[in-house]
VEXVO-908593 format. One record per residue (C-alpha): residue number from 0; residue in one letter; x, y, z. Coordinates in Angstrom, 1 decimal, padded with zeros to 4 digits. Example, Ala and Ser with C-alpha at 12.3 -4.5 7.8 and 13.67 -1.06 7.14 Angstrom:
BEGIN
<site resi="0" resn="A" px="012.3" py="-004.5" pz="007.8"/>
<site resi="1" resn="S" px="013.7" py="-001.1" pz="007.1"/>
//
This chain:
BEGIN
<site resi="0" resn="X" px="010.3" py="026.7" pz="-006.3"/>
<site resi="1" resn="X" px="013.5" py="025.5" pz="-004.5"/>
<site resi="2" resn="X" px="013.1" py="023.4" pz="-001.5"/>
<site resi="3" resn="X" px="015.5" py="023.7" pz="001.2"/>
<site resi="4" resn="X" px="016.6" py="019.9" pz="002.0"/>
<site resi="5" resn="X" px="016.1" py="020.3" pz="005.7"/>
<site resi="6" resn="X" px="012.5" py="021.9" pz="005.2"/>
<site resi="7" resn="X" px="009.4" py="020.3" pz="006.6"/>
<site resi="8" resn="X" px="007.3" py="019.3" pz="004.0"/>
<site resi="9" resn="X" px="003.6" py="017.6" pz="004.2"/>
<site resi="10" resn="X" px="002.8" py="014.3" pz="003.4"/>
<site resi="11" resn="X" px="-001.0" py="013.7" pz="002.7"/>
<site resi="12" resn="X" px="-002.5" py="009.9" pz="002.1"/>
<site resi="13" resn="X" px="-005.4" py="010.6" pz="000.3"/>
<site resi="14" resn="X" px="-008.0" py="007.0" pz="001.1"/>
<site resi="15" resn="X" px="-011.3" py="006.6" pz="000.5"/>
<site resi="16" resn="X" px="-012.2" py="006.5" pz="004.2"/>
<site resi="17" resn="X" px="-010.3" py="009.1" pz="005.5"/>
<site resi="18" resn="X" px="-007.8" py="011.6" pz="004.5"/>
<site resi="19" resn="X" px="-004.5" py="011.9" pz="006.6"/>
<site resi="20" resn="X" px="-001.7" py="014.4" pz="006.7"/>
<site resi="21" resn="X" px="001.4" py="014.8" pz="008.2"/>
<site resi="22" resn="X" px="004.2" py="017.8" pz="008.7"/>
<site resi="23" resn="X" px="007.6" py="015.2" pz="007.9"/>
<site resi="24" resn="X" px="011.0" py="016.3" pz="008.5"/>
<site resi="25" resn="X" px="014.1" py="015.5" pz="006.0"/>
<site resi="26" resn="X" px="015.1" py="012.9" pz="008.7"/>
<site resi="27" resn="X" px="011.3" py="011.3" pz="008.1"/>
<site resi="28" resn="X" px="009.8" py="011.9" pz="011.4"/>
<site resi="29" resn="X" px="006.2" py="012.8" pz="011.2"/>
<site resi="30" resn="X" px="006.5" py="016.0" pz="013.3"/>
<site resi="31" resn="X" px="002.1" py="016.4" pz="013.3"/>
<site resi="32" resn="X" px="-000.8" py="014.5" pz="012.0"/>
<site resi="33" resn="X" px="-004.4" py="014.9" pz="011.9"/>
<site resi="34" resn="X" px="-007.0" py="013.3" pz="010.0"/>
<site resi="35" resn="X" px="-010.5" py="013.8" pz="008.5"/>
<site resi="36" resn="X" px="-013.1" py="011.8" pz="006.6"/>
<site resi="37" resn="X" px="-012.7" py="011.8" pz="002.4"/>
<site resi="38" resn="X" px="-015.7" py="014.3" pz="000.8"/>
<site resi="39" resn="X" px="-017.5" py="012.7" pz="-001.6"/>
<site resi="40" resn="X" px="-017.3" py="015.1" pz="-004.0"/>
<site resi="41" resn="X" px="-014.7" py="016.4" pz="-006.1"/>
<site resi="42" resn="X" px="-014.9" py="020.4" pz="-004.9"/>
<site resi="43" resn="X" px="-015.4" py="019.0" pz="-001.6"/>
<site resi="44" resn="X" px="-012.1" py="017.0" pz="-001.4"/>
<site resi="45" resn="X" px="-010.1" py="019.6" pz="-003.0"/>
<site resi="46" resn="X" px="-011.5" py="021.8" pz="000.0"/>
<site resi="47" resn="X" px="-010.5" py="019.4" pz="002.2"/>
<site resi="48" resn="X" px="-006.9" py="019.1" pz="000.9"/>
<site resi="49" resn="X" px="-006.6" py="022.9" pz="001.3"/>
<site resi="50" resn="X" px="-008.0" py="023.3" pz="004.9"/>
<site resi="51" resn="X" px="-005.5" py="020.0" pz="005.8"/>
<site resi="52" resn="X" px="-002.7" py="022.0" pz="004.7"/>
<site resi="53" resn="X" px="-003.4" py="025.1" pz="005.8"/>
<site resi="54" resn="X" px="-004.0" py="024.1" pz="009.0"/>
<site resi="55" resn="X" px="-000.9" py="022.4" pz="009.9"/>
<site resi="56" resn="X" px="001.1" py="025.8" pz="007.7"/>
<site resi="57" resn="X" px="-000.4" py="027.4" pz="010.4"/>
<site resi="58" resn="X" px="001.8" py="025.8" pz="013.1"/>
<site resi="59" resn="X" px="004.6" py="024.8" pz="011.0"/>
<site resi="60" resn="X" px="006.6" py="026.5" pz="007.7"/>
<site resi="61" resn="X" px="005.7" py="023.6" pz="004.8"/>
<site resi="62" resn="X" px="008.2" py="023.7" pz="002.0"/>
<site resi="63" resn="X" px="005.8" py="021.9" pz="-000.5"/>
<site resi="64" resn="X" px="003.3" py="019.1" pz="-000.2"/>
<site resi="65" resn="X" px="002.6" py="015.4" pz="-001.5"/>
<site resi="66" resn="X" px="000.1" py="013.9" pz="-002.1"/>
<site resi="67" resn="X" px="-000.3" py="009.8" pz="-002.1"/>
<site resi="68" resn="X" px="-003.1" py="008.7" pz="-004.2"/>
<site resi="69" resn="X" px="-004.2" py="005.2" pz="-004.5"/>
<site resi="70" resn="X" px="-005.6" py="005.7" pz="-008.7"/>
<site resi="71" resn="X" px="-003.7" py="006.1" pz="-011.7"/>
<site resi="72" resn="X" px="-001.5" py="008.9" pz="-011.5"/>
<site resi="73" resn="X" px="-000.3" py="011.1" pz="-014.9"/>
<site resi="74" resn="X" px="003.4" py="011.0" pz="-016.3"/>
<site resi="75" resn="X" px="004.0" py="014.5" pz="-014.9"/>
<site resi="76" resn="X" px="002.7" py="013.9" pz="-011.2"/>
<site resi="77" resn="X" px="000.1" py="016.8" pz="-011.6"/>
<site resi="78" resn="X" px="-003.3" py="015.1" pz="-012.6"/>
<site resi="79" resn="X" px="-005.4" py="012.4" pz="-011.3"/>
<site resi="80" resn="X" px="-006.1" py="009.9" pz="-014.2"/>
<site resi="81" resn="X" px="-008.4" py="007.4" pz="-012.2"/>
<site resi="82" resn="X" px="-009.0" py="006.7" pz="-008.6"/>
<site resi="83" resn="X" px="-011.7" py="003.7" pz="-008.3"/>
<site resi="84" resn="X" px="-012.2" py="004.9" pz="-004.3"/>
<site resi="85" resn="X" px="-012.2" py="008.9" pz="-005.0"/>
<site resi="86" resn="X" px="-014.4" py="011.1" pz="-007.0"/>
<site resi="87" resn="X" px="-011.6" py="012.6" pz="-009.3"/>
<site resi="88" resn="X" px="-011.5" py="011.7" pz="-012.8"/>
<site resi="89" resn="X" px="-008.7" py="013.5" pz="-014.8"/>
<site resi="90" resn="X" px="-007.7" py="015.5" pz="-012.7"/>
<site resi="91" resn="X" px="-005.1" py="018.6" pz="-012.4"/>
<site resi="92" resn="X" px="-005.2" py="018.1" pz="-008.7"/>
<site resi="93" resn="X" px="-001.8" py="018.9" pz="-008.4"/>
<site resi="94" resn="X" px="-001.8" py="021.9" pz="-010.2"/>
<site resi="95" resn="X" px="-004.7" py="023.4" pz="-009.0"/>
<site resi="96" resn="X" px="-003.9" py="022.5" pz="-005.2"/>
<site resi="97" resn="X" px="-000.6" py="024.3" pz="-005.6"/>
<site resi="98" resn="X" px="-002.3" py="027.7" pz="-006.8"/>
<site resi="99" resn="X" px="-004.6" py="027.8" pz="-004.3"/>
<site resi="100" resn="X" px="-001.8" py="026.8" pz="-001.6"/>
<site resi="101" resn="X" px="000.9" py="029.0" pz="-003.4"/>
<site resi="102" resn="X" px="003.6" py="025.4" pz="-002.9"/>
<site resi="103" resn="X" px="004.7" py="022.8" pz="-004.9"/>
<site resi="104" resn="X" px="002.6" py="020.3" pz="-005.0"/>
<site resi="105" resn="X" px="003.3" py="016.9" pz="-006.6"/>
<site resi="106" resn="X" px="001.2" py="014.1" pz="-006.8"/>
<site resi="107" resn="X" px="002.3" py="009.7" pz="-006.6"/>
<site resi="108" resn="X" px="000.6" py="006.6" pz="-006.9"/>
<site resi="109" resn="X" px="-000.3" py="005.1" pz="-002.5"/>
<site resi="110" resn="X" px="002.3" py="002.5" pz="-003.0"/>
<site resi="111" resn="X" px="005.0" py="004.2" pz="-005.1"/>
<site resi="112" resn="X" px="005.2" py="007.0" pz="-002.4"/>
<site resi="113" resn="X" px="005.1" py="004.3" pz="000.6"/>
<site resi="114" resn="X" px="008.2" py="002.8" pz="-001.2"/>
<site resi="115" resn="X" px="009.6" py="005.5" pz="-001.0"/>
<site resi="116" resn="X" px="009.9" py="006.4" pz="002.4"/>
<site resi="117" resn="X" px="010.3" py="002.3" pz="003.6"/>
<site resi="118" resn="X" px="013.5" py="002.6" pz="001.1"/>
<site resi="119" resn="X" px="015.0" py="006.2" pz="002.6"/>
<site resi="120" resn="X" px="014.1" py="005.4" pz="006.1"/>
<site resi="121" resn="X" px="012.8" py="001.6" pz="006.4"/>
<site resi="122" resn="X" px="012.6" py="-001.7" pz="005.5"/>
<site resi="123" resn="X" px="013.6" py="-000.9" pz="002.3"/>
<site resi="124" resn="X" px="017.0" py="000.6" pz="003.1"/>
<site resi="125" resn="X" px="020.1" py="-000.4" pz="001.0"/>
<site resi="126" resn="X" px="017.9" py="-002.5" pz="-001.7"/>
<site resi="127" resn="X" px="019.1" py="-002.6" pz="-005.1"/>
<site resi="128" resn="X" px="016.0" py="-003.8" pz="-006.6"/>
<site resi="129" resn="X" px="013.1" py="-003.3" pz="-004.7"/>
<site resi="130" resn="X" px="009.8" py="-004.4" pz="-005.0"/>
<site resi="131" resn="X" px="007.0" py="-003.6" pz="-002.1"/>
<site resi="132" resn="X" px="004.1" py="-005.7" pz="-001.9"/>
<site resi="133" resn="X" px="001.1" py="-003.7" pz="000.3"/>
<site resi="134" resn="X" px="-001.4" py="-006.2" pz="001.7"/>
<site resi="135" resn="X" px="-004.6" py="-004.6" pz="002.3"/>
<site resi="136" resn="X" px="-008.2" py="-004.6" pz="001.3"/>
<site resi="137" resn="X" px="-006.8" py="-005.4" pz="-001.9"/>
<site resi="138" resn="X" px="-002.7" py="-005.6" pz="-003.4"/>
<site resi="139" resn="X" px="-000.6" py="-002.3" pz="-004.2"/>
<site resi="140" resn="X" px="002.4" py="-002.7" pz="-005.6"/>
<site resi="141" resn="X" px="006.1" py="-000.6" pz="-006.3"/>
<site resi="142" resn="X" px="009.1" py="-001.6" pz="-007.7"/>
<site resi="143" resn="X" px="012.4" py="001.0" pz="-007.4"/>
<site resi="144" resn="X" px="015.1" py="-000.3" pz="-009.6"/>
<site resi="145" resn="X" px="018.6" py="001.8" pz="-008.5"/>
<site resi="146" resn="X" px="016.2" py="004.4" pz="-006.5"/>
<site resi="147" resn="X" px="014.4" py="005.1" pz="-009.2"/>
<site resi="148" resn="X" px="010.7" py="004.4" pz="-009.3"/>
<site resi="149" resn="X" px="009.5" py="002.2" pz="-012.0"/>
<site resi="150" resn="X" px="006.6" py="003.3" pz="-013.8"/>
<site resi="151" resn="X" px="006.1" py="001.9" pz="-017.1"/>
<site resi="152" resn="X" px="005.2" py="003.3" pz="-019.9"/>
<site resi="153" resn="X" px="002.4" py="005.2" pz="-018.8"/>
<site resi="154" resn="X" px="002.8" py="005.6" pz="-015.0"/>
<site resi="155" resn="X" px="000.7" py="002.6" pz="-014.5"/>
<site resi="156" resn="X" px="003.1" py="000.0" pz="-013.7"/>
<site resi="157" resn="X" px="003.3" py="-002.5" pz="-011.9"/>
<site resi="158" resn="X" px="-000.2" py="-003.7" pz="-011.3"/>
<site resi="159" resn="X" px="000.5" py="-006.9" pz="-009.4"/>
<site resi="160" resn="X" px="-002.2" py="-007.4" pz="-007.9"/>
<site resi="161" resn="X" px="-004.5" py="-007.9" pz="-010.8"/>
<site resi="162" resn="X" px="-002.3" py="-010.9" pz="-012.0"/>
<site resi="163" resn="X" px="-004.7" py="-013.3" pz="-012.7"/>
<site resi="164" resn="X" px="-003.2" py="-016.6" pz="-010.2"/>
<site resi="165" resn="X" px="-006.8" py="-018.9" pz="-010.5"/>
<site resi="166" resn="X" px="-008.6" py="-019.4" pz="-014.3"/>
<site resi="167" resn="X" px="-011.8" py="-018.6" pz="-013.9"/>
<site resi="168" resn="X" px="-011.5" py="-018.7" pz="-010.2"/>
<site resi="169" resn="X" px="-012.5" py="-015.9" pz="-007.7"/>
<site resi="170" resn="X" px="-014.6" py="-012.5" pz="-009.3"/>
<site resi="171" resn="X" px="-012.6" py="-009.4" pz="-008.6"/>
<site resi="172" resn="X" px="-014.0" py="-005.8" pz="-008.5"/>
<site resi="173" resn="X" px="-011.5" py="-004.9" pz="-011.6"/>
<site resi="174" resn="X" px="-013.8" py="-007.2" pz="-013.7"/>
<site resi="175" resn="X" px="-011.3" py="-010.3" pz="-014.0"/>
<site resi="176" resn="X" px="-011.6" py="-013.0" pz="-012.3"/>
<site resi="177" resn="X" px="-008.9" py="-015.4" pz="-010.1"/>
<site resi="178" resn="X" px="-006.5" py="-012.1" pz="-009.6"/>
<site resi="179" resn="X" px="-003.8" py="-012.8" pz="-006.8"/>
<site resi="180" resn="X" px="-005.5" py="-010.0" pz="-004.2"/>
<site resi="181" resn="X" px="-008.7" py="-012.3" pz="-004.2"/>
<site resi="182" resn="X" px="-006.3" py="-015.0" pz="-002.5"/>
<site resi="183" resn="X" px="-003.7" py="-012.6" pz="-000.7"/>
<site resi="184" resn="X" px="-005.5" py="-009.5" pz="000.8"/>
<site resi="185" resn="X" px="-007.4" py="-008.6" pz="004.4"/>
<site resi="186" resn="X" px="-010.4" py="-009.2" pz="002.1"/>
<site resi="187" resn="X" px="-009.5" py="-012.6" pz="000.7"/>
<site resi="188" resn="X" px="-008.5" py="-013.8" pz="004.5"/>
<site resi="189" resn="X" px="-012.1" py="-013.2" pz="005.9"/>
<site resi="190" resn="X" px="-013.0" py="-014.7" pz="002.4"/>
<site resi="191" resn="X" px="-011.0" py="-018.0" pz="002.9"/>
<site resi="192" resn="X" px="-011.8" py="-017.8" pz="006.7"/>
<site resi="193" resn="X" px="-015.7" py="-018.1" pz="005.8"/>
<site resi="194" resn="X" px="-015.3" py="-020.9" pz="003.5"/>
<site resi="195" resn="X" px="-013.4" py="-022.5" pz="005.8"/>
<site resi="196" resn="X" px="-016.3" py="-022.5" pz="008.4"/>
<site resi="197" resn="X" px="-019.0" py="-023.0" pz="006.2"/>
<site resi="198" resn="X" px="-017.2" py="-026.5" pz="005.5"/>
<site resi="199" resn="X" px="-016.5" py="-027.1" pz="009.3"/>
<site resi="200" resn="X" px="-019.5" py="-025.2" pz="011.1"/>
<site resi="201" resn="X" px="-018.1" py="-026.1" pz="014.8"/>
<site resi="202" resn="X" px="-014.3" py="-025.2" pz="014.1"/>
<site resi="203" resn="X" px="-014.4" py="-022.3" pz="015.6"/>
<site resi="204" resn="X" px="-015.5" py="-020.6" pz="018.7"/>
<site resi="205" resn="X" px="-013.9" py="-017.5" pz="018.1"/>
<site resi="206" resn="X" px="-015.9" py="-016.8" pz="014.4"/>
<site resi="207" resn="X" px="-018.8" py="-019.4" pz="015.4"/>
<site resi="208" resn="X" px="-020.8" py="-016.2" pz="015.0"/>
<site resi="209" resn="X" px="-019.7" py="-015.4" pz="011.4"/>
<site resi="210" resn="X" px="-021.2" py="-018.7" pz="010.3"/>
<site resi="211" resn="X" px="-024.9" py="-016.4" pz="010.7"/>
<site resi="212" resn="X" px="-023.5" py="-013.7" pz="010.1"/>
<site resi="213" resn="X" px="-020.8" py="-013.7" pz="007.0"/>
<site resi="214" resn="X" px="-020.5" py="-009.4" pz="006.7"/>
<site resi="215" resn="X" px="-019.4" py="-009.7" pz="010.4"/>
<site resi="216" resn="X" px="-016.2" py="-011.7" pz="009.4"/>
<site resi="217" resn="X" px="-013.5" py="-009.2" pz="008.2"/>
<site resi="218" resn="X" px="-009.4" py="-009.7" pz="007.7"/>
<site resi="219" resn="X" px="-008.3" py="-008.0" pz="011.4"/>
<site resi="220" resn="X" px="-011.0" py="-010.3" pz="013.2"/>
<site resi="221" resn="X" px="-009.5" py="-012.9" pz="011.3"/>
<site resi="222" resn="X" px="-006.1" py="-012.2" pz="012.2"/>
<site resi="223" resn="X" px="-006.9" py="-011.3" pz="016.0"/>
<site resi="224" resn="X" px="-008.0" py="-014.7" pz="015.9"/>
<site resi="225" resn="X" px="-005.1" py="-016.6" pz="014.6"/>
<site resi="226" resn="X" px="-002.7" py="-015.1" pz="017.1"/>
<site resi="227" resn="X" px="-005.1" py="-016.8" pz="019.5"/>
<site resi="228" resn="X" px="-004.5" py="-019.5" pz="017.7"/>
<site resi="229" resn="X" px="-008.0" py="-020.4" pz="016.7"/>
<site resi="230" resn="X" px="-007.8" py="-023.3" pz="014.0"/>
<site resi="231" resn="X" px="-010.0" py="-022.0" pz="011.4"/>
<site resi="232" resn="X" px="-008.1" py="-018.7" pz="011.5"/>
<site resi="233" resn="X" px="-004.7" py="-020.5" pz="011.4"/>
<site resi="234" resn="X" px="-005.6" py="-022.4" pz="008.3"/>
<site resi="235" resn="X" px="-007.0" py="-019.3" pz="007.2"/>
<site resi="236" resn="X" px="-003.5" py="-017.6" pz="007.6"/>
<site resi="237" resn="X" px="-001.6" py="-020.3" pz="006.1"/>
<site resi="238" resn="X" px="-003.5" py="-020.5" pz="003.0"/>
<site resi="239" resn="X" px="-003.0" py="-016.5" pz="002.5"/>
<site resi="240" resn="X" px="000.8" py="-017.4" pz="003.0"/>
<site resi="241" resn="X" px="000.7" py="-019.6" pz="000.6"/>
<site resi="242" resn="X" px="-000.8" py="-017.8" pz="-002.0"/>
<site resi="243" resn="X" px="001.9" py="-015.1" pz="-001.1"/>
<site resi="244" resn="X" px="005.1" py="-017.3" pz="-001.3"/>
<site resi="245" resn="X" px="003.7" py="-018.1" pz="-004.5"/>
<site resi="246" resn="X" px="002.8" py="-014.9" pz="-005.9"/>
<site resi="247" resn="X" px="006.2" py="-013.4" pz="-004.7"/>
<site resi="248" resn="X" px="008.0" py="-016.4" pz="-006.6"/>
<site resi="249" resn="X" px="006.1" py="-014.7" pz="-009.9"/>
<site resi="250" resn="X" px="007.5" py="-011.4" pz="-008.8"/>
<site resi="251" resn="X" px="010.9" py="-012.5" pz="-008.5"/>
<site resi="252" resn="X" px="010.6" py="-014.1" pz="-011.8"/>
<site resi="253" resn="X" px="009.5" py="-010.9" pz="-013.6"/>
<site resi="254" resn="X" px="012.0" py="-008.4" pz="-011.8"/>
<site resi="255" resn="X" px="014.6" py="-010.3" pz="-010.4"/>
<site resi="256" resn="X" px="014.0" py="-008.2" pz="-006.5"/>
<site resi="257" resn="X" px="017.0" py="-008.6" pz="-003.8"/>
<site resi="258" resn="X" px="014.6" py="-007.3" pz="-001.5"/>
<site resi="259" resn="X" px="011.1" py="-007.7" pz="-001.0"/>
<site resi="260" resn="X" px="009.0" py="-005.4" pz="001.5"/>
<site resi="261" resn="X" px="005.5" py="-006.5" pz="002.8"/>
<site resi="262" resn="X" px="003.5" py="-003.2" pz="003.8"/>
<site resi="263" resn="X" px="000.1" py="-002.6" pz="003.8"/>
<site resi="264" resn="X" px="-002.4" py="-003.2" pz="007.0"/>
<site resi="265" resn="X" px="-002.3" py="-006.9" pz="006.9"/>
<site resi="266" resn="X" px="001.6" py="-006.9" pz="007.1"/>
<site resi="267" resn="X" px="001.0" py="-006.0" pz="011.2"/>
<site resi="268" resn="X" px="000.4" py="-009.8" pz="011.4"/>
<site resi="269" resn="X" px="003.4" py="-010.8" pz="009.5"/>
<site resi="270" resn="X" px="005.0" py="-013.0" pz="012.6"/>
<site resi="271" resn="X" px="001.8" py="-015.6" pz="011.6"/>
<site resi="272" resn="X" px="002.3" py="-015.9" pz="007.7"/>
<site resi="273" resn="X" px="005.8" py="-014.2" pz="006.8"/>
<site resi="274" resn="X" px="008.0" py="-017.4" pz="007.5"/>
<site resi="275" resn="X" px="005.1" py="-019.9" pz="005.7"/>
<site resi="276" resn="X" px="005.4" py="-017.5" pz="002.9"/>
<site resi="277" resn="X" px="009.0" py="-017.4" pz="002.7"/>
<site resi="278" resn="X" px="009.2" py="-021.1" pz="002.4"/>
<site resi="279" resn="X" px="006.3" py="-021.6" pz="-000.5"/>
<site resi="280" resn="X" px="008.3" py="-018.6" pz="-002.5"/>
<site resi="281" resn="X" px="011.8" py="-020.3" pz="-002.3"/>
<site resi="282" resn="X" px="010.0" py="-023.9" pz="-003.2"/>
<site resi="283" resn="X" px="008.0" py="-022.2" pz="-006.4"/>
<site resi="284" resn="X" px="010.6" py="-020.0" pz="-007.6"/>
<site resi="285" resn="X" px="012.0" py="-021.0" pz="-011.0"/>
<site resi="286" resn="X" px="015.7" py="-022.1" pz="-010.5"/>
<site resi="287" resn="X" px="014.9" py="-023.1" pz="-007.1"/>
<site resi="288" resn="X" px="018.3" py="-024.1" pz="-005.4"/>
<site resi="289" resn="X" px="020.5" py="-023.1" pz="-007.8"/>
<site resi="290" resn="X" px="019.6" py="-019.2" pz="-007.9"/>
<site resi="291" resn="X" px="020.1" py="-016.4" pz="-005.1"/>
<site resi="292" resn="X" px="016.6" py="-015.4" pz="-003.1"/>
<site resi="293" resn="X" px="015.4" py="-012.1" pz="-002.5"/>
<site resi="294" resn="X" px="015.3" py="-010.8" pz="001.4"/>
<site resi="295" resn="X" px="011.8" py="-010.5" pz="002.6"/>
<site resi="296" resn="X" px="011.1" py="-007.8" pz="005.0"/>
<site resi="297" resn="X" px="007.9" py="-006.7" pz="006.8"/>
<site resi="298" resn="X" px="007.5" py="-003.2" pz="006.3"/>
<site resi="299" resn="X" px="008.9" py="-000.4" pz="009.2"/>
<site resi="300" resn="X" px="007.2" py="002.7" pz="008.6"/>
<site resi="301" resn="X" px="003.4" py="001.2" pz="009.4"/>
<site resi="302" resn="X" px="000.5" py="003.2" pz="008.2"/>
<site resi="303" resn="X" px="003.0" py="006.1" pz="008.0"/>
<site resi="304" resn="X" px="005.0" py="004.9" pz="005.2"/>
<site resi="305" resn="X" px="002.7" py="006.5" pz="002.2"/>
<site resi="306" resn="X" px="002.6" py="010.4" pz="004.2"/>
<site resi="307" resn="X" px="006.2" py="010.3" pz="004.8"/>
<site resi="308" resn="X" px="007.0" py="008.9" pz="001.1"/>
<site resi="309" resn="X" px="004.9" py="011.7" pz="-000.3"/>
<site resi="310" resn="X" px="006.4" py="014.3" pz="002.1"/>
<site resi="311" resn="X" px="010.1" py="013.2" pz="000.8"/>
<site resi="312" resn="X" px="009.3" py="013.1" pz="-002.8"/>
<site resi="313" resn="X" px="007.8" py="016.8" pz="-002.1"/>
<site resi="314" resn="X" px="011.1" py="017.4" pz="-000.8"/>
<site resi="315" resn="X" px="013.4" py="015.6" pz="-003.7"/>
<site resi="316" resn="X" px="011.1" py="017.1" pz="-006.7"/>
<site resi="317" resn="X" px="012.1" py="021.0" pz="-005.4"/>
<site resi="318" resn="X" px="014.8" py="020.7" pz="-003.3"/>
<site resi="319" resn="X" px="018.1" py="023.3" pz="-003.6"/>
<site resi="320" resn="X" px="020.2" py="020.7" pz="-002.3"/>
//
């Protein structure tokens, strides 16, 4: 099915909370949005999906549909492999959702697709190499090498965030231990933030009620409270920056980026760790001084950037030109 490249097209991020869709334009402005809570269930969500789509085909003409999925996504972009947060296992959503729906429908890894649309209409504009880093409850990552998404050999790749950083050092919900989102996430901030406290009770009168309360202390409190500049949550801050200057300079070792984008929810306080960061990747990065660096970017396109990557590759996998 041929997909006019001016058609709107729907862009759906497909989280564990909440599901979100959005009509996108070929100029990637999200035209309408509406969200609703993620079913538990398998039949449920693919009802869900649907409904979401239908409902916005009934204000709009949708082209074809994509979906952003934060799991292990199949060679072809039709099935679900794995999705830790969603009930699909194996999958044909793809397939299914686009005989029901009568559209092409094609599926892409959360951070591939949010690469996508930060390279055709953000941050990532004009990189050659191009790897985004989405800092969130955990670390997504993308790499498009001459505006092609790399994959690996099995659609898996690249996994960054499970790069083990500490031996033996924090657990991780993968089932290693010491992985670079345990030290560089919204999670591992509250993390850090509580330790932090628990060593100097009276730091802190911002989180002085985390210290009785450890569940209460999450990333965005954290960060709310470093651009008050509370001590605890500046220290807090710069240690995440640290461990992202020196997880990017293992990036740029593997890949070689000229352009590094920092998405993902924790990447709306990137005025309080971006520079830090920047200065720990060019001091770790092998060849320091005597080798170009990568540009480091926060990320444009904000929560968006997944819905309006999936809407374009919609449009790119069927379009007539």
């Amino acid at each position: 099915m041929a997909v006019p490249r001016k058609a709107l097209t729907v862009g759906i991020d497909v989280g564990g909370t909440s599901l979100r869709a959005a009509v996108v334009d070929g100029t990637g402005q999200v035209r309408e949005l509406l969200r609703v809570p993620t079913p538990k269930s398998a039949d449920a969500l693919d009802d869900s999906l649907d409904q979401a789509v239908r409902t916005l085909a009934a204000r709009h003409s949708i082209a074809a549909v994509g979906l952003a999925v934060a799991g292990f996504v199949s060679d072809d972009r039709s099935t679900v492999r794995f999705a830790p947060h969603l009930p699909w296992l194996d999958a044909p959503v793809g397939v299914e959702l686009s005989a029901r729906l009568g559209l092409p429908v094609i599926l892409e890894h959360d951070a591939n697709a949010a690469l996508v649309g930060e390279h055709r209409f953000g941050a990532a504009a004009g990189g050659r190499v191009v790897a985004l880093i989405a800092i969130g409850t955990g670390i997504g990552a993308a790499l498009l090498i001459d505006g092609t998404l790399y994959r690996g050999a099995h659609g898996i790749a690249p996994e960054l965030g499970h790069l083990q950083v500490v031996p033996d050092g924090r657990a991780c919900p993968c089932g290693k231990r010491g992985c670079w989102e345990r030290y560089c996430s919204g999670t591992a901030l509250a993390r850090t933030a509580g330790q932090l406290l628990a060593a100097e009770p009276g730091g802190s009168r911002t989180l002085a009620h985390a210290a009785a309360d450890p569940d209460s202390l999450t990333g965005r409190l954290v960060a709310a409270a470093a651009r008050d500049g509370d001590p605890i949550a500046v220290a807090a801050m710069r240690d995440l920056a640290g461990w992202l200057g020196l997880g990017l300079a293992g990036v740029a070792d593997m890949y070689d980026p000229d352009l590094v984008v920092i998405g993902g929810g924790v990447s709306a306080s990137a005025p309080l760790f971006l520079d830090d960061a920047r200065e720990r990747y060019a001091a770790a990065l092998t060849g320091a001084g005597h080798r170009p660096l990568a540009r480091i970017r926060a990320a444009q396109l904000g929560d968006a950037a997944g819905m309006i990557g999936a809407a374009e590759l919609a449009r790119a996998a069927h379009t007539d030109g």
